[in-house]
N, C-alpha and C positions, 0 to 999 in steps of 0.2 A: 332286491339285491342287484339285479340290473341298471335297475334308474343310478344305484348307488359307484358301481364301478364306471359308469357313464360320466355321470358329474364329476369324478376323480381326473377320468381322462383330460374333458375338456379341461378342468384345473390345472393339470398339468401341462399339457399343451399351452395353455393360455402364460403360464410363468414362465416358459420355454421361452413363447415368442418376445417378454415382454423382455429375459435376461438377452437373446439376440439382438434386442435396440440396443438395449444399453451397452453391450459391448462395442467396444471402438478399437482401431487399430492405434500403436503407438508413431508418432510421425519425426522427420529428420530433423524439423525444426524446432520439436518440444523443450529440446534443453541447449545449454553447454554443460560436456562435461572436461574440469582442466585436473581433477583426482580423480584414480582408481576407488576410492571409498566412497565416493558420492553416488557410488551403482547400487550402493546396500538401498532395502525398499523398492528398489523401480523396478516394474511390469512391463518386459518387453511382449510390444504383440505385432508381429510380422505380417505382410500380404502377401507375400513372394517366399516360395522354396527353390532349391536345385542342390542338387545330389554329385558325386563325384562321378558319373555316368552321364550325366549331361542332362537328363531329368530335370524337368523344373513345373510348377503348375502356381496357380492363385490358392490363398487362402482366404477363409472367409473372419470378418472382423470377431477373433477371438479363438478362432479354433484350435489355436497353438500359441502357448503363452512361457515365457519365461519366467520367473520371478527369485530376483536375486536376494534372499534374506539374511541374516545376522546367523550364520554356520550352515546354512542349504541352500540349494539352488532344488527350483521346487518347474519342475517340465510338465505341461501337459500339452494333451492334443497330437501325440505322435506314438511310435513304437518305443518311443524311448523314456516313454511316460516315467515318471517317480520323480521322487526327494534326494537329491543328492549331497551329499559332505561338503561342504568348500572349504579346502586345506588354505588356500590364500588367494587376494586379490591383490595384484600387480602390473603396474605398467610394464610393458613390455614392446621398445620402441618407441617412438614419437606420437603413434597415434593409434594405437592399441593395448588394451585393458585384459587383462587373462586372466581369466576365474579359473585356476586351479581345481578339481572336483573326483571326489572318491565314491564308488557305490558301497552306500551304506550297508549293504549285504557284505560286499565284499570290498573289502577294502583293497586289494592289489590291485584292483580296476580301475586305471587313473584314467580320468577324462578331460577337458575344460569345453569353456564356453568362451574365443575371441570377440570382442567389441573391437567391431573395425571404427573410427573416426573419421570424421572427410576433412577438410581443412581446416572450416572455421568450429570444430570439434565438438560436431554434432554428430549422434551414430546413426551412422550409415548404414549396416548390416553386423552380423554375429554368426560367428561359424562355430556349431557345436559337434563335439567330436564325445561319444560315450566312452570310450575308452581306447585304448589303443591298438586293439583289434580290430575297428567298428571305422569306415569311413565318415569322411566329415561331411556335413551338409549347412548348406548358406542358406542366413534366413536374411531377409533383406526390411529394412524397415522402411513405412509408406511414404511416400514425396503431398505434402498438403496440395490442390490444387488452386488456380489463381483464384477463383471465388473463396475460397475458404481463406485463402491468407488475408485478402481482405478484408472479410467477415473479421476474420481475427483483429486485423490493423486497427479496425474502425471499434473496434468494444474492449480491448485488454490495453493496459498500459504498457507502456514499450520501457526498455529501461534506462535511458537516455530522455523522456519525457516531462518526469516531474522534478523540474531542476530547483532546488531551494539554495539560494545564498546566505539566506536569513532564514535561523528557524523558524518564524511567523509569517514565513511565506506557505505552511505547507497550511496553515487555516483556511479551508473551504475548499480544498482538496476532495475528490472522491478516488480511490486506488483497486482499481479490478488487477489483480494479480492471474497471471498464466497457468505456475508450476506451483507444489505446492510440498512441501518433506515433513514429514516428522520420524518419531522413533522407529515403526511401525512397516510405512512405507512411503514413497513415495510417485509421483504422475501428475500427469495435465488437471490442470483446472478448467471447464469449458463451460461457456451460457448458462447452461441449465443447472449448473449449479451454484447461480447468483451469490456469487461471492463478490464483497466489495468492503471496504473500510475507508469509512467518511470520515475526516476532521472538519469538527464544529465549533466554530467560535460563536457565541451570543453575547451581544452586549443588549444591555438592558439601560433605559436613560431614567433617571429617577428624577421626573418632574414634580415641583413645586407645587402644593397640595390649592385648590381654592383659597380655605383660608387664611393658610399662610400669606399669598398676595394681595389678600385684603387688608391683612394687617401692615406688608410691607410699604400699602401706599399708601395708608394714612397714616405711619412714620414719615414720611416722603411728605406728605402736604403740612405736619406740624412743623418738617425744618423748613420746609419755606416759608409758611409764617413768620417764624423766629427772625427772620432775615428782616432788619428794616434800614432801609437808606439814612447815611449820615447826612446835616445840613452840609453844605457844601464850603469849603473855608472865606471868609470875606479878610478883606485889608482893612488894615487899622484904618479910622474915620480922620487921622493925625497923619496920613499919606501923603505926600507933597505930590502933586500934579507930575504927570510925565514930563520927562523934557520933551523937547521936542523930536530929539532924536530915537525916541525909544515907542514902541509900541504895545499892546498886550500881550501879541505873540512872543516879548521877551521872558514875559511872567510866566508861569508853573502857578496854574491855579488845583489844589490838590482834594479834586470831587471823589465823593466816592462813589461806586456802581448806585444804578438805581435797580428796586425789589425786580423790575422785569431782566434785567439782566443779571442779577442773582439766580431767577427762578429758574433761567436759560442753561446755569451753570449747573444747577443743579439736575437738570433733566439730563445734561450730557452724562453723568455717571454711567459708569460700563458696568452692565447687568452681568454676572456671574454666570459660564456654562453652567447650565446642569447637569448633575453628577451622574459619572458613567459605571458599571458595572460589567466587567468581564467574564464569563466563564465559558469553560473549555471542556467539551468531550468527544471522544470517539468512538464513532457505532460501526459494528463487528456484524454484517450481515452473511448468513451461511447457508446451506443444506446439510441438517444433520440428519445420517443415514439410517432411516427406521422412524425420523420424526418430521422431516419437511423443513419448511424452514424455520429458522432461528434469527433474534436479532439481538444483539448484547452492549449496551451501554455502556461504555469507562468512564466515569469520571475523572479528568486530571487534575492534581493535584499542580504539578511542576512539569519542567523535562530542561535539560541539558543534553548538548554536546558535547559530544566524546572524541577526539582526533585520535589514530593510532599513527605511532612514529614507524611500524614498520612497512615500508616501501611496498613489500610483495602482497600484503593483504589486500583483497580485492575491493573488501570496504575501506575506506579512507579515514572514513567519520561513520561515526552513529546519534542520533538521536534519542536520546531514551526520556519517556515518559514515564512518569509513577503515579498511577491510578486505583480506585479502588477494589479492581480485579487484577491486581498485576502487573508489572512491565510491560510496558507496549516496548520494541526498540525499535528503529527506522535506519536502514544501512542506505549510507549514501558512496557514487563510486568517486572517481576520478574526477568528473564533473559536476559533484555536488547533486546525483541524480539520484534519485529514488531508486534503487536495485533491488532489496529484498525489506520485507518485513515479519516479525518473531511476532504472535501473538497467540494466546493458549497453546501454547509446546507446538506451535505451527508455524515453518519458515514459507514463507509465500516469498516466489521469483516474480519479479516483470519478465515480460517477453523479450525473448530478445539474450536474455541471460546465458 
């Protein structure tokens, strides 16, 4: 019984430490946000507290998390733990976002949660307030350090990077995306969870078999057989003498080619490329959670370009591909650059977004 609550412990300790790695804190530079609604899914996780007392201390990657869902704001890691109502989300100001929030016990308990913004409108920090009996206290979100941004620069696609003018420039493409949204939620995408999506063009040359070119030169040698030199024209035997004045160079003697410069004309013949074969797909590499990694082929079919006439939209154009698993789309911005891509109900950002 003891061996048995023993082996429990260390189990549990061991999934403790292994959920501690994988927590990470949420950083200033993970996103843009330029809508109030783009907060729905995203997991704020803070490193920095301070209280209306002047209190302030470190937190450790995880220990207090935000999470803004589709009707709750869901708190853990403080005294103000639970699942809260969110009555609405609203800009409010130039660079602040206000999560409206009710406790679900009690509804006369109105609270929110501010997203502060810094200029190029990435958050900065979040002041949550329980209600309004209840002081507020600032969480501050982490600043990446220079190695890491590096780290980042050098392995994610930025979003100003992969510039296509012509859609058959994005073939031979590889796109590690940042951020990543669906219905659900949304957060960073980082290394270890080897996300990438290749465009693959393969051409295939369809060379002319042996026999075929055996056959095609000895067509080749029966036409130049066939070729045979005419006699060459002679003058009538009834020709009266040149004058004096007149030479051969006057005459046009009208020879035809001889078989060797026949044969020469014939060798010049311009050989045929051989025929080229195009195809097109694109592999969806992933970490699916609970299986490892994944890898998923599309075959394309086609794709077009899409222009939208409205000015304000952040994509300009779209790309869209029709494959055997579904629309791939490719949002390009201002500059024709790769900014976000839709694949299995998943919008992937470049960095930098």
């Amino acid at each position: 019984m003891k061996l048995t609550n023993l082996l429990l412990l260390f189990l549990f300790l061991g999934l403790s430490a292994m959920a501690q790695e994988k927590a990470r804190y949420t950083y200033v530079t993970d996103r843009v946000f330029y809508q109030a609604a783009e907060l729905y899914g995203y997991t704020l996780v803070p490193n920095e507290w301070e209280d209306a007392s002047g209190s302030h201390g470190k937190l450790a990657p995880g220990q207090v998390s935000f999470s803004i869902l589709r009707g709750y704001l869901v708190l853990k890691g403080t005294k103000s733990a639970g699942s809260y109502s969110i009555n609405r989300i609203e800009k409010e100001g130039n660079n602040v976002f206000r999560v409206s929030i009710l406790d679900s016990k009690d509804p006369s308990k109105q609270g929110s949660l501010k997203v502060i913004l810094d200029n190029n409108r990435n958050i900065d920090a979040y002041i949550f307030r329980q209600s309004r009996n209840h002081d507020e206290v600032i969480y501050y979100q982490a600043g990446c350090t220079a190695q890491e941004k590096a780290k980042d620069e050098k392995f994610f696609t930025d979003k100003n990077e992969t510039v296509l003018e012509e859609d058959a420039q994005i073939w031979g493409n590889i796109i590690r995306p940042f951020f990543v949204m669906n219905r659900s939620k949304s957060g960073r995408v980082y290394q270890s969870d080897n996300v990438s999506i290749e465009f693959i063009e393969k051409i295939e040359t369809k060379e002319p078999s042996p026999q075929l070119l055996v056959r095609q030169a000895k067509k080749e040698q029966k036409k130049t057989k066939k070729v045979k030199a005419k006699p060459a024209s002679l003058f009538d035997e009834e020709l009266d003498e040149l004058e004096d004045d007149e030479t051969d160079a006057d005459y046009f003697f009208n020879q035809t080619a001889t078989p060797e410069a026949v044969e020469e004309k014939v060798k010049e013949k311009k050989e045929k490329a051989p025929k080229e074969k195009r195809t097109y797909s694109i592999v969806y590499t992933y970490n699916e959670e609970g299986a490892g990694a994944k890898r998923q082929t599309a075959v394309v079919k086609k794709w077009s370009r899409l222009v939208s006439k409205n000015p304000n939209n952040a994509a300009r154009s779209v790309i869209k591909f029709d494959t055997n698993t579904g629309d791939i789309v490719v949002y390009l911005n201002d500059n024709d650059a790769v900014s976000a891509i839709e694949i299995n109900d998943n919008r992937y950002l470049m960095r930098g977004y």
